[in-house]
PAZAPA-4460 file (N, C-alpha, C; in steps of 0.05 Angstrom, whole numbers, plus 32768, in hexadecimal, padded with zeros to 4 digits):
% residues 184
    n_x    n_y    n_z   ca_x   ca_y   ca_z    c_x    c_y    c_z   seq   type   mol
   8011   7FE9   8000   8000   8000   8000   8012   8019   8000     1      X     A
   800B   802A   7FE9   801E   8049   7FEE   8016   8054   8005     2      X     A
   8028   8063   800D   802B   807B   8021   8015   808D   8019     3      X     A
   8008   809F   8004   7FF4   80A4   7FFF   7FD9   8098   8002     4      X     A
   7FD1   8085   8006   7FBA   8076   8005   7FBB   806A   8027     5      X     A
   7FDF   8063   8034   7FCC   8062   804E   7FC9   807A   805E     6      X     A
   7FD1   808D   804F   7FD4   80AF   8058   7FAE   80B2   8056     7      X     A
   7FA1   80B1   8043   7F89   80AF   8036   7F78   809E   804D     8      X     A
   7F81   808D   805C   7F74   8079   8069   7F78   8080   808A     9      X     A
   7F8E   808F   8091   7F90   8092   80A5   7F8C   80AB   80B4    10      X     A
   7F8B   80BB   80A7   7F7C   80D9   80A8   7F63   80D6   80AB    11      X     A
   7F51   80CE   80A7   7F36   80D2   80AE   7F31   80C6   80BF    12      X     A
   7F42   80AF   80C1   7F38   809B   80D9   7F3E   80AB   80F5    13      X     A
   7F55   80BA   80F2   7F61   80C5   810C   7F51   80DA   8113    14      X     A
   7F3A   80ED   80FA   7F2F   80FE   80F9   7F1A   80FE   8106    15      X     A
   7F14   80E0   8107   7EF1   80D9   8111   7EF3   80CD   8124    16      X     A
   7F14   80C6   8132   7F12   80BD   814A   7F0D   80D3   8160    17      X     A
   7F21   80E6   8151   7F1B   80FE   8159   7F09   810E   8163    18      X     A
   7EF5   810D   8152   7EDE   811E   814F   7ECB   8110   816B    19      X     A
   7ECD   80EF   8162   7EC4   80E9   817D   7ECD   80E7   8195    20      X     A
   7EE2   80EA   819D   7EF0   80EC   81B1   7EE8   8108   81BF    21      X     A
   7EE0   8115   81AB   7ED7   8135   81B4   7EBD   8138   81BB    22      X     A
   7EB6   812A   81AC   7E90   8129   81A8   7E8C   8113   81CB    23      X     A
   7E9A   80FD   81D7   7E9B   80F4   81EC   7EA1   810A   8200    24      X     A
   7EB9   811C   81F9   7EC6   812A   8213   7EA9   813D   821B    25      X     A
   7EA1   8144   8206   7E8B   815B   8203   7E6E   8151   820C    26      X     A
   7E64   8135   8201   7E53   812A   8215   7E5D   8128   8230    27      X     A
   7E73   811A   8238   7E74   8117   8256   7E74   8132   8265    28      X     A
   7E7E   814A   825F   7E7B   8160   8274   7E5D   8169   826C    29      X     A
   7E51   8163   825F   7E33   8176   8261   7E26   815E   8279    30      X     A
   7E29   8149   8275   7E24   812F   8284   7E25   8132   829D    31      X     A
   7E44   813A   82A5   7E50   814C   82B7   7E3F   8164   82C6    32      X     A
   7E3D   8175   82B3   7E28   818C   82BD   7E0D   8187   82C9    33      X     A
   7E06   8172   82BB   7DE3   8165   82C6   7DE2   8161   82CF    34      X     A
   7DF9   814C   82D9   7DFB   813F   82FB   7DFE   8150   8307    35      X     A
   7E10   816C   830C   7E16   8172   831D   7DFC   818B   8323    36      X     A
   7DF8   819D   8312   7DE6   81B0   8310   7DC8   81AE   8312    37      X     A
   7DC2   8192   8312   7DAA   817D   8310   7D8A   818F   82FF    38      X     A
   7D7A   819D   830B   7D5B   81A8   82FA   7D67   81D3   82FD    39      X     A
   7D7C   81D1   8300   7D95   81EC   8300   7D9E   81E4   82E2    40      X     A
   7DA6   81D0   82DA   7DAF   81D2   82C2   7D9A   81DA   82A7    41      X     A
   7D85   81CD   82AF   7D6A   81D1   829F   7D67   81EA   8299    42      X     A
   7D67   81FB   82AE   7D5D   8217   82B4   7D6E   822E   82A3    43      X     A
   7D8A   8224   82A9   7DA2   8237   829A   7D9D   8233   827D    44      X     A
   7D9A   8214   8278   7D99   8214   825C   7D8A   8231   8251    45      X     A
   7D66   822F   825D   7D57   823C   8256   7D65   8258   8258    46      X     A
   7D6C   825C   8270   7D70   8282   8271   7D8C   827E   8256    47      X     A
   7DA4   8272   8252   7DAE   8277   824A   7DB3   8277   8221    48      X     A
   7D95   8269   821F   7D95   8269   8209   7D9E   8250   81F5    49      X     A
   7D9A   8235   8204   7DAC   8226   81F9   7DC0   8219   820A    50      X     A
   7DCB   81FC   81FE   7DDF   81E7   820F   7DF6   81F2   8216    51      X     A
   7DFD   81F7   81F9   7E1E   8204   81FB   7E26   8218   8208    52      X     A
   7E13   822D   820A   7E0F   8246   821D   7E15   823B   8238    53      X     A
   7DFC   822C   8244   7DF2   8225   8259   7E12   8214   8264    54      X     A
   7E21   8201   824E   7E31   81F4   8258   7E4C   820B   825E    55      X     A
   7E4A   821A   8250   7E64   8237   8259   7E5C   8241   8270    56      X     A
   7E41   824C   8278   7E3E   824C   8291   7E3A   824A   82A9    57      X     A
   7E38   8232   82A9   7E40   821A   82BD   7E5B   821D   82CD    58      X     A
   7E6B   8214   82B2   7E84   8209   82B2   7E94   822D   82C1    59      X     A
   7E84   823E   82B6   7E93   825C   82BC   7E87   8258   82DE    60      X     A
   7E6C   8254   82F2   7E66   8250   8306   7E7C   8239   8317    61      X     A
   7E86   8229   8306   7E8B   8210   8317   7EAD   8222   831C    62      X     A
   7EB4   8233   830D   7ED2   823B   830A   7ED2   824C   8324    63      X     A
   7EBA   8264   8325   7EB4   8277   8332   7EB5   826E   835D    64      X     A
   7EA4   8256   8355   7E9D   8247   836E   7EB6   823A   8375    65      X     A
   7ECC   822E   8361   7EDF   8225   836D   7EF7   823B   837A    66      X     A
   7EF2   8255   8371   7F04   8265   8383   7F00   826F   839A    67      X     A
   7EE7   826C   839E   7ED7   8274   83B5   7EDE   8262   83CD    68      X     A
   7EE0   826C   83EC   7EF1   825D   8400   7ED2   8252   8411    69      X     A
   7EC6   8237   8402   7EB3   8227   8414   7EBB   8221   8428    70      X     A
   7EB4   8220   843F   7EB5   8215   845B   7EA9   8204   8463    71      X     A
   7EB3   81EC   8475   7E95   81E5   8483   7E98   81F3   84A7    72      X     A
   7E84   81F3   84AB   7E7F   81FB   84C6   7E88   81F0   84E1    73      X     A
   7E94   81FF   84F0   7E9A   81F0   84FE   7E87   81E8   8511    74      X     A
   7E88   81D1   852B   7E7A   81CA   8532   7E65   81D2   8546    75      X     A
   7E6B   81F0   854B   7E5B   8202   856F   7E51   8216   8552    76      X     A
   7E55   821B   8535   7E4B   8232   8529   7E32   821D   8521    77      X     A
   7E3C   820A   8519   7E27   81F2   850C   7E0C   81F5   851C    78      X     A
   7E11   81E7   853B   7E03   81ED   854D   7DF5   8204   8546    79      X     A
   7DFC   8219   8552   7DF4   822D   854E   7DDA   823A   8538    80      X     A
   7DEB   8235   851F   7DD7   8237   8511   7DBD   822D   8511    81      X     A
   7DBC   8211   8515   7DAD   81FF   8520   7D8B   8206   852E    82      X     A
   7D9B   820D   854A   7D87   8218   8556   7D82   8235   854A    83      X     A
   7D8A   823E   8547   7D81   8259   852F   7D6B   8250   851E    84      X     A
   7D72   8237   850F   7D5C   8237   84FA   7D42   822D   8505    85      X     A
   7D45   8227   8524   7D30   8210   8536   7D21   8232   8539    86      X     A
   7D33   8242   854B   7D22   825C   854F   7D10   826C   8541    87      X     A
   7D22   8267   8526   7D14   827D   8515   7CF3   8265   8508    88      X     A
   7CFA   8246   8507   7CE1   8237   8501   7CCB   823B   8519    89      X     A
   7CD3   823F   8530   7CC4   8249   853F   7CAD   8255   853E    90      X     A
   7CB6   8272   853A   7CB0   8289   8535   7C94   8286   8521    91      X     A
   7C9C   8274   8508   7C8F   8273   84EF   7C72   8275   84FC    92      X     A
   7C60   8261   8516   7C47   8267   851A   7C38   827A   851D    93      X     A
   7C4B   828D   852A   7C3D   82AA   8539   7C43   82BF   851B    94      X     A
   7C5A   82BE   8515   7C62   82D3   8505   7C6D   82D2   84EC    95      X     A
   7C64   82BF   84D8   7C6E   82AD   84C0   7C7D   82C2   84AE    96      X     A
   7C72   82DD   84AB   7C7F   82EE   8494   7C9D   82F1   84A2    97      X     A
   7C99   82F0   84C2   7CB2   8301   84D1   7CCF   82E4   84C5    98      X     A
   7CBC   82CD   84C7   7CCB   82BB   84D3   7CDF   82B9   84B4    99      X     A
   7CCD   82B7   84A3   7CD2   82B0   8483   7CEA   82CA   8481   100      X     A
   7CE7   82DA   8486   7CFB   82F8   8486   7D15   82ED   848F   101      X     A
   7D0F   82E8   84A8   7D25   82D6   84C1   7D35   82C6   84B9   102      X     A
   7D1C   82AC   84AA   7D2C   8296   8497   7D42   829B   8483   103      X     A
   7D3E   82B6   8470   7D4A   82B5   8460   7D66   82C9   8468   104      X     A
   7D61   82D9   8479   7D79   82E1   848E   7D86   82CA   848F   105      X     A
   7D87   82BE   849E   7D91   82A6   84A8   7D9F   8292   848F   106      X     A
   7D91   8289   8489   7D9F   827C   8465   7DB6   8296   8461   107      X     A
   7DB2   82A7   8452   7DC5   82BA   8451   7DE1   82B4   8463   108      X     A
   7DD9   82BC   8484   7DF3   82B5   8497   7E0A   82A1   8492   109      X     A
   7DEB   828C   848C   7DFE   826C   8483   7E0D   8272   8474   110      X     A
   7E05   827A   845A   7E16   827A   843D   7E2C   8284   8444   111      X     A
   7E24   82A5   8452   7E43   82AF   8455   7E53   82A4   846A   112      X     A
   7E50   8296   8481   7E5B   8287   8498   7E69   826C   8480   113      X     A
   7E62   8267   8469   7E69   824D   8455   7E77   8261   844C   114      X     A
   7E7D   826C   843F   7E8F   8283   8427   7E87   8288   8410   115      X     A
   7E6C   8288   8413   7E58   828D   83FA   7E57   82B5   83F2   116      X     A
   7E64   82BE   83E0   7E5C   82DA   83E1   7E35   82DE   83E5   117      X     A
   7E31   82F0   83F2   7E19   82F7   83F7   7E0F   830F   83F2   118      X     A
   7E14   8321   83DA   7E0C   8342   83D7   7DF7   833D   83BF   119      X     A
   7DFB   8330   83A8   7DEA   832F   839B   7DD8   8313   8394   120      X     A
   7DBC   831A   839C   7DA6   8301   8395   7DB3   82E8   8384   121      X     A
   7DBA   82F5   8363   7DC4   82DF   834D   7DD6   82D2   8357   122      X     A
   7DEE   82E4   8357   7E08   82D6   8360   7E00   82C9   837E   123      X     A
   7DED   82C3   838B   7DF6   82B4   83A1   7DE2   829C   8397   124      X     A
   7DCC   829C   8385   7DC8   8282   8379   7DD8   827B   8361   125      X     A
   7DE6   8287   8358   7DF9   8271   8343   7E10   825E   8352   126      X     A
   7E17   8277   836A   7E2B   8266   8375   7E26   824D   8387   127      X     A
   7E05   8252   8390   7E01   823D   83A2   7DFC   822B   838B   128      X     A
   7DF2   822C   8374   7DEA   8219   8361   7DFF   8208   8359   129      X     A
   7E14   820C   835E   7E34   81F5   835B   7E2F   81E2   8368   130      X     A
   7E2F   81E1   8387   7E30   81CD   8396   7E0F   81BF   839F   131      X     A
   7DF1   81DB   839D   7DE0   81D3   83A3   7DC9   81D1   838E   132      X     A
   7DD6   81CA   8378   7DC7   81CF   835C   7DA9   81C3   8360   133      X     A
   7DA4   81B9   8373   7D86   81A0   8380   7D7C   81B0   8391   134      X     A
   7D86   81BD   8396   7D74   81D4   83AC   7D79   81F1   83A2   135      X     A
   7D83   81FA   839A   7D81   821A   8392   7D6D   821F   838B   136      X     A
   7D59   8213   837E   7D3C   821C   836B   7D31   8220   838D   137      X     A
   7D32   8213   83A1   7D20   8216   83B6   7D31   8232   83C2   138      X     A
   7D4A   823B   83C5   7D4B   8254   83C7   7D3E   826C   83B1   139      X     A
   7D34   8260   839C   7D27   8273   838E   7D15   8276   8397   140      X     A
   7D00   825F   8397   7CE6   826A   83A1   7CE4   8273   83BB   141      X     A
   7CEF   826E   83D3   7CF6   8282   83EE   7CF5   8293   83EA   142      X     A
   7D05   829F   83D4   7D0C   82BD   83D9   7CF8   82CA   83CD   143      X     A
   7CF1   82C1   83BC   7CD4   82C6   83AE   7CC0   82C8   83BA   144      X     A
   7CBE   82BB   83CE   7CA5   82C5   83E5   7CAA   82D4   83F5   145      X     A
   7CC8   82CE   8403   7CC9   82E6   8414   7CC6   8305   8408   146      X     A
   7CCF   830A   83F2   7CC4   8320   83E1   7CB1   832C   83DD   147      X     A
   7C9E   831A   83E2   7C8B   8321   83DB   7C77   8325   83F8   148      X     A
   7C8A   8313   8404   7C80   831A   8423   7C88   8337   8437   149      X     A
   7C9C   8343   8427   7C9C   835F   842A   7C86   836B   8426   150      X     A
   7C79   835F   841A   7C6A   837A   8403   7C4E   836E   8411   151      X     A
   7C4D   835D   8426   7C31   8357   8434   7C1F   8343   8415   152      X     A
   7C2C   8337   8405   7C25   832D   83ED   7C21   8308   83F2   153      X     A
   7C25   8304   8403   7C36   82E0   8404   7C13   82D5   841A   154      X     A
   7C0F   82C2   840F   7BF6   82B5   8428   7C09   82A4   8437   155      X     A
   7BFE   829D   8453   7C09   828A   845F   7C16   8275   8454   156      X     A
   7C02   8269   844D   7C14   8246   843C   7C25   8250   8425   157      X     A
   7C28   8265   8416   7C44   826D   8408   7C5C   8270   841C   158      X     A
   7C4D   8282   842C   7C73   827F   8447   7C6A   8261   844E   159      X     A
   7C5E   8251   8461   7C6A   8240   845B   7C76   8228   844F   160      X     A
   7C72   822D   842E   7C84   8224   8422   7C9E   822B   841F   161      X     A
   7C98   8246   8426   7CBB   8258   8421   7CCB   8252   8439   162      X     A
   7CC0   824E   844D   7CD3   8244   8465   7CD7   8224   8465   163      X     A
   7CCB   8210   844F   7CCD   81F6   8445   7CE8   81FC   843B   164      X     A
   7CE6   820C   8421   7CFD   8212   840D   7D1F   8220   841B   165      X     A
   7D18   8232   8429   7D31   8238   843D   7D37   8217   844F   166      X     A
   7D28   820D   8452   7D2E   81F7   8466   7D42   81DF   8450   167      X     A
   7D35   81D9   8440   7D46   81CA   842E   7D68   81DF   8427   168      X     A
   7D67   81F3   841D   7D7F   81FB   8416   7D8F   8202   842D   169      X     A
   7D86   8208   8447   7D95   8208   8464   7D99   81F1   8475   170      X     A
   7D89   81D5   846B   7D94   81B9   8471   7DB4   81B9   8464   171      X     A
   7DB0   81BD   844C   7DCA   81B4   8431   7DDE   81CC   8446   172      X     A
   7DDD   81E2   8443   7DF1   81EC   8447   7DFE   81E5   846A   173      X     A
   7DEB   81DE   8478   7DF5   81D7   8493   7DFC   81C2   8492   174      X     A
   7DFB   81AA   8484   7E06   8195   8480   7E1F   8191   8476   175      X     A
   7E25   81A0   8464   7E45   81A0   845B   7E45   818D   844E   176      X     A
   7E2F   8185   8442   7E36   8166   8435   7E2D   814A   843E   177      X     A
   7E32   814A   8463   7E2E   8136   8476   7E11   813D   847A   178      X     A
   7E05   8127   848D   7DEF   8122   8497   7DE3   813F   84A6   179      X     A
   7DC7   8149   84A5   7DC8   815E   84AB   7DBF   8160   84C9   180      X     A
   7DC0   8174   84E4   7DB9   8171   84F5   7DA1   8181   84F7   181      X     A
   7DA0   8194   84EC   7D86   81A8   84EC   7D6E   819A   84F1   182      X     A
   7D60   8183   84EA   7D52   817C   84EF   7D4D   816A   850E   183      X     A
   7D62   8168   851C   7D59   815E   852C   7D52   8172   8549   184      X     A
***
């Protein structure tokens, strides 16, 4: 066989191993992203217009989140918090708008007591959306009521759903990952 003809034979083959080798690398990180960003990934797609978008900004959150100095808590702040979130569930019978207000104070503390920046609304759900991509939608709708529970706008069973939804994303973050104690 000439050198031309296996030149002819071996170029494309290397071309298409190629192509799929890329077309794999490129499935596994969006794969990557689903798992990790879980009904968060869904959502970006939508705001962002698209996979490829959605997969650049992900990947720009997961970069963002990894410079960021996460903590876990230590064990008397842990505590602490704890009965904080017992106090402020307390409260929820007598004074549900106060408590829902309280709640989301409190989430806040956590984040920044974790090393979550906390000045702007977005940026503190993109960043929580790295590690809590399964619960951030429930910090959406929290804050969404409490909002509206400013405004004397929210019925009872909306706050307490919204102190449902703080309760899930202030389990995750007091947990660190481990078994959570808040509940007991």
């Amino acid at each position: 066989m000439s050198t031309g003809t296996l030149l002819a034979i071996i170029i494309p083959v290397v071309a298409v191993v190629a192509a799929l080798a890329a077309f794999g690398l490129y499935t596994m990180r969006r794969r990557r992203l689903q798992q990790r960003f879980g009904p968060e990934y869904e959502r970006t797609v939508e705001d962002a217009g698209g996979r490829g978008a959605a997969d650049r900004e992900l990947s720009a959150r997961e970069k963002r989140h990894d410079a960021l100095d996460i903590r876990p808590l230590a064990p008397a702040v842990h505590d602490r918090y704890a009965q904080d979130w017992q106090k402020v569930q307390g409260e929820f019978v007598d004074h549900p708008e106060q408590a829902v207000q309280e709640a989301d104070l409190l989430v806040t503390s956590l984040m920044r007591e974790r090393g979550y920046p906390t000045d702007n609304l977005e940026q503190k759900v993109q960043d929580l959306s790295v590690e809590h991509g399964r619960t951030v939608e429930h910090y959406r709708a929290a804050h969404d009521v409490n909002e509206r529970s400013r405004q004397h706008r929210a019925n009872t069973e909306q706050l307490r759903a919204a102190m449902v939804h703080y309760r899930a994303l202030f389990d995750e973050l007091l947990s660190d990952g481990g078994p959570s104690q808040a509940r007991a």
